[in-house]
C-alpha positions in Angstrom: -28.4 0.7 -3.8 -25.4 0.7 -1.4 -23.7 4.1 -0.1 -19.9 3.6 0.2 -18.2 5.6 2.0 -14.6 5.7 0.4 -11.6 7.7 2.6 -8.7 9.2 0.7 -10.5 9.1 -2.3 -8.9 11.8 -3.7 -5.3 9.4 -3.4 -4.1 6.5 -5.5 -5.8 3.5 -4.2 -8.7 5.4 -2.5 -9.9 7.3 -6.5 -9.6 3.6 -8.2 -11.8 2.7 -5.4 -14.5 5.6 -5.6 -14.4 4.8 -9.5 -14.9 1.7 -9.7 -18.2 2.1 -7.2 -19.4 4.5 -8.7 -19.6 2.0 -11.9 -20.9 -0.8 -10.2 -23.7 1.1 -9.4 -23.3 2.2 -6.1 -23.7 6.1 -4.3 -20.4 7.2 -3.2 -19.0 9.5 -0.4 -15.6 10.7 -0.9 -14.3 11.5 2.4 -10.9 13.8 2.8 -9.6 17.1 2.2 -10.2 17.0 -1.2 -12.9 16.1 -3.3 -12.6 12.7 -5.2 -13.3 11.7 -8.8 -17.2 10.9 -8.0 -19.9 10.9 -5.6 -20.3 13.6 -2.7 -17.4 15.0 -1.2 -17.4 14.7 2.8 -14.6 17.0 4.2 -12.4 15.2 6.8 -8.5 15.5 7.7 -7.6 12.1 9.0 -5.2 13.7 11.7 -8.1 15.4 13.1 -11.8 15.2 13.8 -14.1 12.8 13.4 -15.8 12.1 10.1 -19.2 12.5 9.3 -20.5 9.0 7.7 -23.9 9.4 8.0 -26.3 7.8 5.2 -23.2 5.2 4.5 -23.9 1.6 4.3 -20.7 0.5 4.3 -16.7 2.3 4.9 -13.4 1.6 3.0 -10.7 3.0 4.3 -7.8 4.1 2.0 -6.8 7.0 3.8 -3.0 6.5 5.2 -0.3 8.7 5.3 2.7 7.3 3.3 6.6 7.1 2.9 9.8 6.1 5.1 10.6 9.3 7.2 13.8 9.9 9.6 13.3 8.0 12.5 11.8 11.0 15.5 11.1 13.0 12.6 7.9 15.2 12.6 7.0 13.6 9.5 6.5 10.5 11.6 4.5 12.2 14.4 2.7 13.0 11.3 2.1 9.8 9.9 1.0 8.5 13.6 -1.7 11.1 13.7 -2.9 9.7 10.3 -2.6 6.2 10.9 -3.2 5.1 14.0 -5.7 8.1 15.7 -7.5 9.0 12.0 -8.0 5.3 12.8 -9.3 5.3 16.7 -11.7 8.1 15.5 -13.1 6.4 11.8 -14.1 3.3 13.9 -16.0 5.4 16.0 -17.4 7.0 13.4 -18.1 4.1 11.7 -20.7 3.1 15.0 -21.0 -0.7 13.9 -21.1 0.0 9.8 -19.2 -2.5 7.7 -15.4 -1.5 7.7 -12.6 -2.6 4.8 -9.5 -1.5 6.1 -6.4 -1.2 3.7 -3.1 -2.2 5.5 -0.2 -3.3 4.1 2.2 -6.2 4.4 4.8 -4.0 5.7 3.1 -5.2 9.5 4.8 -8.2 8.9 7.8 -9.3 10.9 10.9 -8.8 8.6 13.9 -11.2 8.0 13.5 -14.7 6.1 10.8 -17.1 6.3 8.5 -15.0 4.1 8.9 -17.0 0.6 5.2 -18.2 1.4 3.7 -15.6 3.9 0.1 -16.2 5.6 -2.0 -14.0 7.7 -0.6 -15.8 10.9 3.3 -14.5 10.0 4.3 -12.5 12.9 3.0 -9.0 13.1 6.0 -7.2 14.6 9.6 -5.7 14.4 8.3 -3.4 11.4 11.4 -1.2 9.9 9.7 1.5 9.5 7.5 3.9 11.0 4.9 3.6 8.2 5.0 -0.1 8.9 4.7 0.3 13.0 1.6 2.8 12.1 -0.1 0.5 10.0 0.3 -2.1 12.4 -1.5 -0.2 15.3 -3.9 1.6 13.3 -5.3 -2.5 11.6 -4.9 -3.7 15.1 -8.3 -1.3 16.1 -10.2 -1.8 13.0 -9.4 -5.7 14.0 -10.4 -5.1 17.1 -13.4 -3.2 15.7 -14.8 -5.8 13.7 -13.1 -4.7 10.6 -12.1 -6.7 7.5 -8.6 -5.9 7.2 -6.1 -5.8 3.8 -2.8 -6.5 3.3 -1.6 -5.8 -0.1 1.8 -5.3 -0.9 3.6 -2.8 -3.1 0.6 -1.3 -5.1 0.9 -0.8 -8.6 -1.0 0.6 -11.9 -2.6 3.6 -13.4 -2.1 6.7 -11.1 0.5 5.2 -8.7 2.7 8.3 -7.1 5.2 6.5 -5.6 6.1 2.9 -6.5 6.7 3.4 -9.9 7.9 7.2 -10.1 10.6 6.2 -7.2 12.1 3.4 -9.1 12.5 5.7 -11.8 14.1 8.6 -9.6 16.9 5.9 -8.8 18.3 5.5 -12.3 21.8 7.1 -12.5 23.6 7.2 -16.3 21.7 4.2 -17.1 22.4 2.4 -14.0 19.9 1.3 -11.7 21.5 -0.2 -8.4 19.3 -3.1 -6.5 20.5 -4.9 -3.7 21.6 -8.0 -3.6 20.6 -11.2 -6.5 16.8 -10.9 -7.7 14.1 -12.6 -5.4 10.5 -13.3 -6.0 7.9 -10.8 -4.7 4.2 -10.1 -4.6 2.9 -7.0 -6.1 -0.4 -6.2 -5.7 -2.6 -4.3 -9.1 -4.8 -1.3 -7.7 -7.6 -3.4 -9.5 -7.3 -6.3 -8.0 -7.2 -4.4 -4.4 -10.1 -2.0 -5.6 -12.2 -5.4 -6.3 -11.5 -7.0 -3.0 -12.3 -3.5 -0.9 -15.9 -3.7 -2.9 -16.2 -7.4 -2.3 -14.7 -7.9 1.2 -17.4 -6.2 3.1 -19.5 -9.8 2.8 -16.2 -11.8 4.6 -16.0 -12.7 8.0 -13.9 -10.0 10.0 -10.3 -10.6 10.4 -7.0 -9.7 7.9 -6.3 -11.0 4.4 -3.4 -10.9 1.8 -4.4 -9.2 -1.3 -1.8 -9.5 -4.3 -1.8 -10.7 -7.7 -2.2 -14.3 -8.5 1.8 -15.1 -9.3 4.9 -13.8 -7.7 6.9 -12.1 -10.2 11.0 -12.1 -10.5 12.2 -9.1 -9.1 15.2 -7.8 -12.1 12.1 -9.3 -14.9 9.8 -6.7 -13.4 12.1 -3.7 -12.9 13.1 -4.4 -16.5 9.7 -4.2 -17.4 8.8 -1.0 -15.7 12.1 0.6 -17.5 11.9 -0.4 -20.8 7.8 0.4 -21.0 8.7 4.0 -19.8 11.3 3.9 -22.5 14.6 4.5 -20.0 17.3 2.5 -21.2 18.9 1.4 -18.0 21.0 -2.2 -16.9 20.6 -3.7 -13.4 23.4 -3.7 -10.7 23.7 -5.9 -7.9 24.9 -4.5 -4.8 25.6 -7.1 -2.4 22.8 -7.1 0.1 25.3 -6.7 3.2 26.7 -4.1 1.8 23.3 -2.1 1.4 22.0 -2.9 4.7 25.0 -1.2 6.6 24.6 1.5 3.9 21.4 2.0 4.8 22.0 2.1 8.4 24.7 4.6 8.3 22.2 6.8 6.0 19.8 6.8 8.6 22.0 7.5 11.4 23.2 10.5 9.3 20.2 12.0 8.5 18.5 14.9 10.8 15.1 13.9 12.5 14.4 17.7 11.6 14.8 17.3 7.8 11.2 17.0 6.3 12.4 14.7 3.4 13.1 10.9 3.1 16.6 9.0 3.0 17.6 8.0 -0.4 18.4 4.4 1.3 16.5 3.4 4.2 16.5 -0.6 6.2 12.9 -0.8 5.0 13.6 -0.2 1.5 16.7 -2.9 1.2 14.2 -5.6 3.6 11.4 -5.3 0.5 14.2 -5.6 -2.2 16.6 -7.9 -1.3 14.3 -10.8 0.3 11.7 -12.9 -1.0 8.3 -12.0 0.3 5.8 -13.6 -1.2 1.9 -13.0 -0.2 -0.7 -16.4 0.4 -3.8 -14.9 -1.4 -5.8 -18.7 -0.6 -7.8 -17.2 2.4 -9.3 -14.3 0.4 -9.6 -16.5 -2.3 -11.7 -18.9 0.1 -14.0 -16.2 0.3 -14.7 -16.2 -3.6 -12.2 -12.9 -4.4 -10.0 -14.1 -8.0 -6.8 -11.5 -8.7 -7.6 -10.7 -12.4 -4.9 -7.9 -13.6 -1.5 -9.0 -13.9 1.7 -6.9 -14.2 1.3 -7.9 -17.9 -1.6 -5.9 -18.5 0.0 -3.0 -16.6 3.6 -3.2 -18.5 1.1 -3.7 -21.5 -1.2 -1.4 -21.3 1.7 1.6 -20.9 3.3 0.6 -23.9 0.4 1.0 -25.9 0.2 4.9 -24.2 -2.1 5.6 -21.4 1.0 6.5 -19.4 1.9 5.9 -15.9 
């Protein structure tokens, strides 16, 4: 029986994680502040220490601070702390133990070009500081031997901020997008929970993780809206328009403040251009996306909730 070691289980992706190993049969370690939904619960605060992973065969690592803070606020010294040293001191935790770590393809160099997106796209000129984190934090689990995941924009049961932030945005049955819809990747939190539990057999190196099919932006957000019952139409802003909104937001708002721009560079990039994932080198390895955003926009209609 394998001992799995699962960081931020108490979180979105790291809980579906622990769950799901738990029912495969394996012994699970939840590591954080808080205890997770199974196993053993191994205190650790990613922005300090070093955790204890002893007894572990093998280490995912969900735990990542999140969000889109002020540029030089502490909110991003924050999410450095998390990111990239929680990072430095897991590996060396880790002491030559298998290691999935969960990035993101917000490492991936912005702008056009990403309508077909392998792991060799540019890692570089992130908008954000959660992308700039992410980047330096899977460059030492690379470096580290790690197998490395990019998903991108994590939905499903559970999910605390893709879904509820869409939501947030709706204004007298009005929700403003920028620019005409694109095709994007999404990535279900069960198809990137079966690749953490299946990756730790690849060779080391990074790999996209999304659903099998690219999905039409304005189809999805429809979806989403009409499953949670909000009667809302779609508005295109023209994509110019919100990217020197978006700038002049930013340049507004106070490094001090402790919350998040409502508009942000980041947030227009993963909107208003096509970015779609190249799953074929994780599917080389045997890994098959089985949840679509179907059986999400599905299964809420029929009442589980969000």
């Amino acid at each position: 029986m394998t001992t799995i070691a699962v960081t931020g289980a108490s979180g979105f992706c790291g809980s579906h994680v622990a769950v799901t190993a738990a029912a495969r049969g394996h012994d699970v370690l939840c590591v954080g502040r808080r205890p997770g939904p199974v196993g053993r619960h191994v205190p650790w605060d990613a922005a300090r220490g070093v955790p204890d992973l002893s007894g572990a065969d093998l280490v995912v690592h969900c735990a990542a601070a999140v969000g889109d803070p002020v540029p030089g606020s502490r909110a991003e010294a924050a999410m450095r702390a998390v990111n990239v040293d929680g990072t430095a001191r897991l590996m060396e935790a880790a002491a030559g133990r298998p290691v999935v770590w969960v990035s993101s393809a917000s490492v991936y160099e912005p702008g056009p070009g990403r309508s077909r997106i392998t792991e060799e796209h540019p890692v570089r000129g992130q908008l954000n500081a959660y992308g700039r984190t992410k980047a330096a934090g899977e460059a030492l689990a690379l470096a580290g031997g790690a197998v490395v995941l990019r998903p991108r924009a994590v939905y499903g049961p559970g999910d605390p901020h893709l879904v509820p932030r869409l939501l947030s945005r709706v204004r007298r049955g009005v929700l403003v997008l920028p620019g005409p819809s694109v095709r994007l990747s999404l990535t279900a939190v069960e198809n990137l929970t079966d690749a953490c539990l299946t990756a730790a057999d690849w060779p080391p190196g990074a790999y996209n993780i999304a659903d099998p099919v690219p999905y039409d932006r304005d189809q999805a957000v429809q979806a989403i809206l009409q499953a949670h019952g909000v009667r809302a139409r779609i508005h295109h802003l023209a994509a110019p328009v919100a990217r020197a909104m978006a700038r002049t937001v930013q340049v507004l708002a106070l490094p001090r403040s402790g919350g998040e721009p409502v508009l942000t560079p980041y947030a227009v990039d993963q909107l208003a251009t096509s970015v779609v994932l190249d799953v074929s080198k994780a599917e080389s390895r045997g890994w098959t996306a089985g949840r679509l955003f179907l059986d999400y926009t599905a299964a809420l209609c029929a009442g589980w909730g969000p």
